[in-house]
C-alpha positions in Angstrom: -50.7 -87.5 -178.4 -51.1 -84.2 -179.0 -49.4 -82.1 -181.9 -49.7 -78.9 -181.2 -46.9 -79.3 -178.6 -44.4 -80.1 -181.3 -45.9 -77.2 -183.3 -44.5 -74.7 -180.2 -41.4 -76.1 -179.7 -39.8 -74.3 -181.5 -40.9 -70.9 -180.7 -39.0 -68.3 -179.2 -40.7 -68.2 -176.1 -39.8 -71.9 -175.0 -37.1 -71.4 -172.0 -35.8 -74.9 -171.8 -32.8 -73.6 -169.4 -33.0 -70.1 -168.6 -31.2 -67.5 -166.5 -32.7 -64.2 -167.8 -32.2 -61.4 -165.8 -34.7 -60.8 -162.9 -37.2 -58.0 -163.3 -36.2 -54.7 -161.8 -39.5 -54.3 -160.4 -40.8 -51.6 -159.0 -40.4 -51.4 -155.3 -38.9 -54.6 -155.5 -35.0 -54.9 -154.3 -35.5 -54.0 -157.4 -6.1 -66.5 -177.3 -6.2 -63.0 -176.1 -3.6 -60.8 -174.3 -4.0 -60.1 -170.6 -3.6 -56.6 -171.3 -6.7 -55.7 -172.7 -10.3 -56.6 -171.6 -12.3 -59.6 -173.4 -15.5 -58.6 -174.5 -18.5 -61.3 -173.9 -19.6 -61.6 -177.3 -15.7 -62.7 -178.2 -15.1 -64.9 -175.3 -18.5 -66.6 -175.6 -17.9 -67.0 -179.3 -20.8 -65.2 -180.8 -21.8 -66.1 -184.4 -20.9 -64.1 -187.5 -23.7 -61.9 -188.3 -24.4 -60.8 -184.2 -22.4 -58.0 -182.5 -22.6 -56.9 -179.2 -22.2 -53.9 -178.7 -19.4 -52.4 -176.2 -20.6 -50.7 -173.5 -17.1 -48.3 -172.5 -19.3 -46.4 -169.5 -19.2 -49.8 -167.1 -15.4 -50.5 -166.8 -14.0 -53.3 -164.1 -13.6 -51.5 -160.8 -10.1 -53.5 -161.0 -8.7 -53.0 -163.9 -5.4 -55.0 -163.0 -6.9 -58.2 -161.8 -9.9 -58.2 -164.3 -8.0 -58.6 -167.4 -6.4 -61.9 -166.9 -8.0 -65.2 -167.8 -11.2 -66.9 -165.4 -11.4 -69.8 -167.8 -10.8 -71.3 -171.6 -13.9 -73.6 -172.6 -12.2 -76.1 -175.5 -10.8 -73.0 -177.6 -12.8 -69.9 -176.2 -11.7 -67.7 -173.7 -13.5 -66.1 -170.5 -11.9 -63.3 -168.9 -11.6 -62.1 -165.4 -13.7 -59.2 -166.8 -16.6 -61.2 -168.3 -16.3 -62.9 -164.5 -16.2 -59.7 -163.1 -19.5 -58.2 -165.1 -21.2 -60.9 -164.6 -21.1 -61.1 -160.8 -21.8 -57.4 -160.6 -24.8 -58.3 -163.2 -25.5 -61.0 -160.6 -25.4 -58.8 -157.5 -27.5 -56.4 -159.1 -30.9 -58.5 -159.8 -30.7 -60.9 -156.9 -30.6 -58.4 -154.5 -27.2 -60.5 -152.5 -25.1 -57.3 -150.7 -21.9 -56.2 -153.2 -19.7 -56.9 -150.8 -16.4 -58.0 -151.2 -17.1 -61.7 -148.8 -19.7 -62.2 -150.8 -18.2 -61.5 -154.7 -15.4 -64.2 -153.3 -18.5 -66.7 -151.7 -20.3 -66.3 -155.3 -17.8 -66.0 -157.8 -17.3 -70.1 -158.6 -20.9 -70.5 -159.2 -21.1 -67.5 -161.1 -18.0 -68.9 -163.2 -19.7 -71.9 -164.0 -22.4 -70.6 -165.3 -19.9 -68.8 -167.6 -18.5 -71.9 -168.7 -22.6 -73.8 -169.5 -22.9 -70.8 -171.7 -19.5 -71.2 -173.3 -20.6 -74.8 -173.9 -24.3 -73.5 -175.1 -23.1 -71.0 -177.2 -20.6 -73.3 -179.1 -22.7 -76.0 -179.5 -25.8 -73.9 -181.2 -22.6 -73.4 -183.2 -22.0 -76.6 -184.2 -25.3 -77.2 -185.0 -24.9 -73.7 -187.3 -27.8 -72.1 -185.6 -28.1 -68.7 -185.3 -29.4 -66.2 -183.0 -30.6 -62.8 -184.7 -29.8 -59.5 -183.4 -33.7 -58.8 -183.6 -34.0 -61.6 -181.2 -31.9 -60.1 -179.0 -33.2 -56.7 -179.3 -36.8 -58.9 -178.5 -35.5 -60.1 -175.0 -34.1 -57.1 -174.3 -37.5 -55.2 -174.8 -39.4 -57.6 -173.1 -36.9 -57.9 -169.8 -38.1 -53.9 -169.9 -41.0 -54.7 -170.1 -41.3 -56.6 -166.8 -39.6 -54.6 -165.3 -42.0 -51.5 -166.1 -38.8 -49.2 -167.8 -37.7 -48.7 -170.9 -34.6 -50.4 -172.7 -33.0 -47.1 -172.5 -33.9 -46.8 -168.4 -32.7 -50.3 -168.1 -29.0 -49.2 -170.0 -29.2 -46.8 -167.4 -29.4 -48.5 -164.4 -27.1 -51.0 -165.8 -24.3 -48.4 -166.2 -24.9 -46.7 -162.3 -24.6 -50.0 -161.3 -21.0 -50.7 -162.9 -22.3 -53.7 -165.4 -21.8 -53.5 -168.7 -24.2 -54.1 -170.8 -22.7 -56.9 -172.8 -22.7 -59.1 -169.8 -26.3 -59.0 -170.0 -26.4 -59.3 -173.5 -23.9 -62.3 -173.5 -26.7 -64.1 -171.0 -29.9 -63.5 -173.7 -27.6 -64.5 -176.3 -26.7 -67.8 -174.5 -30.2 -68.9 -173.2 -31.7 -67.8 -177.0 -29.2 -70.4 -178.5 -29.7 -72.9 -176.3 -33.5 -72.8 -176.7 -32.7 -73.4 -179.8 -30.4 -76.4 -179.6 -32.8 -77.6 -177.3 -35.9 -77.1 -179.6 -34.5 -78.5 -182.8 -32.6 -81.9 -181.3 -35.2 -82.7 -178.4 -38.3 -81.7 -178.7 -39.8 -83.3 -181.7 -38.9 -86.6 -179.6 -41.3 -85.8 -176.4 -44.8 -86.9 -176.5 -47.3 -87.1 -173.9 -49.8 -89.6 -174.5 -53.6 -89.2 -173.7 -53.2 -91.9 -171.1 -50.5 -90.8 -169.7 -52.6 -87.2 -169.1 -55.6 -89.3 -168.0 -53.3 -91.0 -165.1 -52.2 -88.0 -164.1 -55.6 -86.1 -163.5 -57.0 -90.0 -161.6 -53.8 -89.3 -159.1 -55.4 -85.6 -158.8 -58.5 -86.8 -157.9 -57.5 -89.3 -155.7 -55.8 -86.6 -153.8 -58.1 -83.9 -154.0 -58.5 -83.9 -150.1 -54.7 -84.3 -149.5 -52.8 -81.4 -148.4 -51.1 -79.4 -151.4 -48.0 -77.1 -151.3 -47.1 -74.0 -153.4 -44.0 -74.1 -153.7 -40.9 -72.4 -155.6 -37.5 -74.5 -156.5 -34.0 -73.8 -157.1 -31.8 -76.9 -158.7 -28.4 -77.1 -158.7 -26.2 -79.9 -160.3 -23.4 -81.3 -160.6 -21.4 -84.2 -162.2 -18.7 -85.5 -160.0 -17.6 -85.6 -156.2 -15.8 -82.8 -156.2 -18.8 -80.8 -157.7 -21.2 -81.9 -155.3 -18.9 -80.5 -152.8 -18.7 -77.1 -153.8 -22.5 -76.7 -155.0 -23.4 -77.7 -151.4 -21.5 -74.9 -150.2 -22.9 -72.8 -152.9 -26.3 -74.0 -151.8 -26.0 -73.1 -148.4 -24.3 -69.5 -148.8 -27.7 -68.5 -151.1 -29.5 -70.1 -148.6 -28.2 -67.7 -145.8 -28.5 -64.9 -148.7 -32.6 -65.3 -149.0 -33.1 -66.0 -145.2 -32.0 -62.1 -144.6 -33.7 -61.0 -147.4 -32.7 -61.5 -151.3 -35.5 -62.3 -153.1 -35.8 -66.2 -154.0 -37.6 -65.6 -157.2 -34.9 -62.6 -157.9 -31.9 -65.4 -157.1 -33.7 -68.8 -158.5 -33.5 -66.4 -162.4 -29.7 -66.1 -161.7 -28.6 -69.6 -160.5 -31.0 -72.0 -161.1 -30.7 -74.7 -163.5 -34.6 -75.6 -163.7 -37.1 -75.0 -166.7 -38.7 -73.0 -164.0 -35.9 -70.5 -163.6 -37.9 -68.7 -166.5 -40.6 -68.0 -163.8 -38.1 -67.5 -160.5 -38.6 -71.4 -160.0 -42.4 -71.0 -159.4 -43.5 -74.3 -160.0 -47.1 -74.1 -159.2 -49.1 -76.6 -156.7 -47.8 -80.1 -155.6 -48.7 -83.0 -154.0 -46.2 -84.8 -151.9 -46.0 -87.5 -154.2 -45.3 -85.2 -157.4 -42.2 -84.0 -155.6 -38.6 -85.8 -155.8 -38.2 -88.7 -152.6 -36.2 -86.5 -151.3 -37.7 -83.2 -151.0 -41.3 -84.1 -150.0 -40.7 -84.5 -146.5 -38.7 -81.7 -146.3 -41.7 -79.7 -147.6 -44.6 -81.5 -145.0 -42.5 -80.4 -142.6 -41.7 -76.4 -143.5 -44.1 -73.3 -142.4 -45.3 -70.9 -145.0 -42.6 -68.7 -145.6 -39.9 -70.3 -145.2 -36.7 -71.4 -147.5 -35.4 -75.1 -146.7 -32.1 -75.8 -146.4 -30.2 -77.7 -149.2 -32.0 -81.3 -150.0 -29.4 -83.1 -152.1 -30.6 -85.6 -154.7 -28.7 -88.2 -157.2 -27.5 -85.4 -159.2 -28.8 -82.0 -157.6 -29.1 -79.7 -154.7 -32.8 -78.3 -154.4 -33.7 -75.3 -152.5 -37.5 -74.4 -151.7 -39.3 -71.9 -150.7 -43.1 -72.9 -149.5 -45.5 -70.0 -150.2 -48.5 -71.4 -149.6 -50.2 -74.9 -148.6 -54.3 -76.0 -148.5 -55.9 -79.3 -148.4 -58.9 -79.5 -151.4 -58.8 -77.6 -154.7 -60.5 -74.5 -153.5 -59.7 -70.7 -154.6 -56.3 -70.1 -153.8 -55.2 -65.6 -153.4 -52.0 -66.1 -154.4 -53.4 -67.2 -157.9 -55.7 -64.2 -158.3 -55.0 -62.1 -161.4 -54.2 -58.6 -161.8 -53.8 -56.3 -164.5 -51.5 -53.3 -163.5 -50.2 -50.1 -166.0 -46.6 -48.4 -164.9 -46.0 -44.7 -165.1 -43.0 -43.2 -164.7 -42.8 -39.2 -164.4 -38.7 -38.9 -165.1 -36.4 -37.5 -162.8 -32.5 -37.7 -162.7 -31.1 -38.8 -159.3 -30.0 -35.6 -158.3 -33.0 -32.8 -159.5 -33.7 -30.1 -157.7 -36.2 -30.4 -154.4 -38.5 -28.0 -156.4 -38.4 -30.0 -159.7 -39.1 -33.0 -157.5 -42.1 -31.1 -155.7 -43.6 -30.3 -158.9 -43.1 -33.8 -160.6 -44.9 -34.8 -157.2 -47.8 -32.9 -157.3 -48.5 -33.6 -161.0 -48.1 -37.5 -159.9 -51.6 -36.4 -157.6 -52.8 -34.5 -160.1 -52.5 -37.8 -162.5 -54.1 -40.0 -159.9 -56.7 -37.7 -159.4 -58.0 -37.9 -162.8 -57.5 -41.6 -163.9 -60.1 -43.2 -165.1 -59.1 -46.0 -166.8 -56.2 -47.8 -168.2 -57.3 -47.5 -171.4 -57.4 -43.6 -171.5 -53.5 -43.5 -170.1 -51.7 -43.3 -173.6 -53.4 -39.8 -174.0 -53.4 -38.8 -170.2 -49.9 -39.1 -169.9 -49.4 -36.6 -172.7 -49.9 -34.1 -170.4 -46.7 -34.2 -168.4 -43.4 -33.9 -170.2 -41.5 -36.6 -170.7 -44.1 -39.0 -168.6 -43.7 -42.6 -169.9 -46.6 -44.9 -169.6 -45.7 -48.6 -170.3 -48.6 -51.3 -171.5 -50.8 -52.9 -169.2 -49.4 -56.6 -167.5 -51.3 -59.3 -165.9 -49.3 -61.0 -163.1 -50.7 -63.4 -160.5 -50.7 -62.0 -157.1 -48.0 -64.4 -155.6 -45.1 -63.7 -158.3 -45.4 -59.9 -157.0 -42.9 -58.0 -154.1 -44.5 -58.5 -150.8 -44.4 -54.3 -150.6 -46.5 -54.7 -154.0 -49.0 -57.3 -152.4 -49.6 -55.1 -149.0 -50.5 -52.1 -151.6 -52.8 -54.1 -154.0 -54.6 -55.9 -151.0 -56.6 -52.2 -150.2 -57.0 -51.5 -153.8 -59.5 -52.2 -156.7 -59.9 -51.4 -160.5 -59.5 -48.0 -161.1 -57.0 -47.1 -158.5 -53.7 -45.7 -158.6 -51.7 -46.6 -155.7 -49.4 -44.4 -153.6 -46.4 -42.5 -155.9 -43.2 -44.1 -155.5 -39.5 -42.1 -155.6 -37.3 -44.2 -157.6 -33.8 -43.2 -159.2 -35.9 -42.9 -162.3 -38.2 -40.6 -161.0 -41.6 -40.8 -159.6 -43.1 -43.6 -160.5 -46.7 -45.0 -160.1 -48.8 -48.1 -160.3 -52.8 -48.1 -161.8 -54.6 -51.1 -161.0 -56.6 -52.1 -164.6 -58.0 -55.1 -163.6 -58.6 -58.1 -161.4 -59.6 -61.7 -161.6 -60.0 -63.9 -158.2 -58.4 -67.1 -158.8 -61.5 -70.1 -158.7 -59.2 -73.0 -157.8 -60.2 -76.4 -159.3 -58.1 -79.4 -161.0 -55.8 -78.3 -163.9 -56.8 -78.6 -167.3 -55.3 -81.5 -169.4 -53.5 -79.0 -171.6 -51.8 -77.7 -168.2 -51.3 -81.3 -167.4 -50.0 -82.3 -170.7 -47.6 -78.7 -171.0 -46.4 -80.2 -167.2 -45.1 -83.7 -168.5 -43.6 -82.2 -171.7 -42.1 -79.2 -170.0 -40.6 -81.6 -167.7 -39.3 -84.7 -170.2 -37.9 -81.8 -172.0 -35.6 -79.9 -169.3 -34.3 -83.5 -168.2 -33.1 -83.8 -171.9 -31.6 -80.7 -172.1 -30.0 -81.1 -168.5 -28.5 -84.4 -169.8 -27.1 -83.0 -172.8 -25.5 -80.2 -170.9 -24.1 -83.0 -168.7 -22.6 -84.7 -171.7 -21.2 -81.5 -173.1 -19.4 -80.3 -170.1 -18.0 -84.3 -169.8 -16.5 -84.3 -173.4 -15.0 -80.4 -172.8 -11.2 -79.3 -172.1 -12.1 -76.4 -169.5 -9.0 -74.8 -168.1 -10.1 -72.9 -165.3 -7.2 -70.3 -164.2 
């Protein structure tokens, strides 16, 4: 068994259950009174010590209907305007169409994630732990981060959206105190024993000359009947969302209630016989590309999305490695045409004399206001398919074609690249597969339980 697994699972970046935000990537889709609103932080029950901060620029676009009551979770409260921001929130980094069919064909899934993070939130509680404001202010950086703005260009884009920024914060909170729930009552009970890892790599072998699929998962569950009934339906309308175009990865961060949710339900390669009974043949059967319909299970609805299939353990592209630097030249939405021209001809002039990533930090210096965020290494596959077309002609040391964004004009340089080699997985990725699993089954169960023993009221 090995121990440094227990030493880690505790650490902040362990996302046992997570619905983070998506990243706004570049050239992706990128007892209260009904009078007054609910803030998130109230009706989630925040924790002494933690405000959220209210964010009076993103206001309900109906102010009547949006400051009743959704819900009451045992003795907290969520409004029709937490509901409201959080399906906005929702519409934003999925890329589903705001339209009003599809707020009413989403809004009971989105509700019920409301009510998991009510249950989260109170029992992290219970268990008096606490989530930090610097914790928060962590997440928050790092969703930036992926997303290749700044926290203060993410507020931004949050408020000409219409979503307050409490909704989002309300989410970090939630998955932050449910990590840690789920790190300090589970995971010094999971161990993987050496035999259990030296199993696992003899099935490998055995079917190194199967075929393999690359695949990406949404779960949904539910409890009862009645449940099963309405996350069918739910299944089925995201479904029908992704086939015309929302991005599964973008989607699986919002609604899915797998560990991989962390990575937009990228789960890696599989053999047919690691995958549940009842999605395997589903999967032999798919084309690259395409999104099955729902495959319902015991206690779940899957939905996957096959990106890739090979027979052997060869090199595989969608695993290749680069290193890529955003710049952003700021612009407001509505500048001049001859501000824009200039900020456009200084984006060639930057291009023109890159030389490395490395020299960036003072390069950008020259432009006022230019922003130049840290290089990121992201495999090939977990990039926009507008992205992947791009990097396919490029090579280390190239800046690829300026972009007009709401932000201003923004730019890509390509700092590095490593092809993928393929081979068997290592027994630490074997061994963080098996605990990483164990571990989201627990938590899933004790969600289960948590929502069984709660009075939820749902209005």
């Amino acid at each position: 068994m090995k121990s440094p697994k227990l030493a880690r699972s505790s650490a902040p970046a362990l996302i046992v259950v997570s619905r983070l935000i998506s990243a706004l990537a570049l050239v992706s889709l990128l007892g209260l009174a009904a009078t007054s609103p609910v803030r998130a932080a109230d009706s989630l029950g925040a924790p002494d010590g933690v405000a959220l901060p209210t964010d009076t620029d993103a206001t309900p676009a109906d102010t009547g209907d949006s400051q009743g009551i959704a819900a009451i979770v045992n003795d907290k409260i969520i409004s029709k305007y937490d509901l409201d921001q959080r399906v906005k929130l929702v519409m934003v980094t999925s890329g589903i169409p705001n339209s009003p069919e599809m707020v009413d064909r989403i809004q009971k899934q989105v509700l019920r994630s409301l009510i998991d993070e009510a249950l989260e939130v109170q029992e992290a509680k219970r268990l008096d732990l606490k989530v930090e404001a610097s914790e928060l202010d962590q997440q928050f950086a790092q969703i930036a981060a992926r997303a290749s703005m700044t926290p203060a260009q993410i507020d931004e884009y949050l408020k000409q959206n219409g979503v307050s920024k409490d909704s989002l914060l309300s989410q970090l909170y939630a998955d932050i105190a449910w990590n840690k729930v789920i790190g300090q009552q589970y995971a010094p009970l999971v161990s993987v024993g050496d035999d259990e890892i030296d199993e696992a790599m003899k099935q490998i072998k055995a079917e190194a000359d199967q075929p393999r699929y690359l695949v990406s998962e949404i779960l949904l569950t539910f409890d009862n009947p009645q449940q099963e009934t309405e996350v069918l339906a739910g299944a089925q309308r995201l479904v029908e969302q992704m086939r015309q175009g929302a991005p599964f990865a973008s989607v699986a961060r919002q609604f899915s209630q797998s560990a991989s949710s962390a990575n937009g339900g990228d789960i890696g390669w599989e053999h047919a016989s690691q995958m549940p009974a009842e999605v395997a043949p589903a999967v032999q059967q798919m084309v690259i590309g395409a999104i099955s319909d729902p495959i319902k299970t015991l206690n779940g609805v899957y939905i996957i999305q096959l990106r890739n299939k090979q027979t052997g353990l060869g090199p595989d592209p969608l695993q290749d490695r680069w290193t890529l630097a955003h710049v952003l030249l700021p612009l407001t939405p509505d500048a001049p045409v001859a501000l824009v021209a200039r900020r456009a001809q200084e984006a060639q002039k930057f291009a023109a004399e890159f030389k490395s990533c490395d020299a960036i930090p003072d390069q950008i210096k020259q432009y006022v206001g230019g922003v130049a965020q840290s290089p990121r290494t992201v495999a090939f596959g977990q990039l926009d398919q507008q992205l992947r077309t791009s990097l396919a002609k490029a090579k280390p040391g190239d800046v690829l074609k300026p972009v007009r964004s709401q932000q201003g004009i923004e730019m890509i340089a390509v700092c590095g690249y490593q092809a993928d080699t393929g081979g068997a997985p290592t027994r630490d990725q074997i061994e963080n597969s098996i605990f990483s699993q164990r571990l989201d089954m627990m938590a899933r169960r004790h969600l289960r339980d948590l929502r069984r023993d709660a009075v939820v009221d749902i209005r």
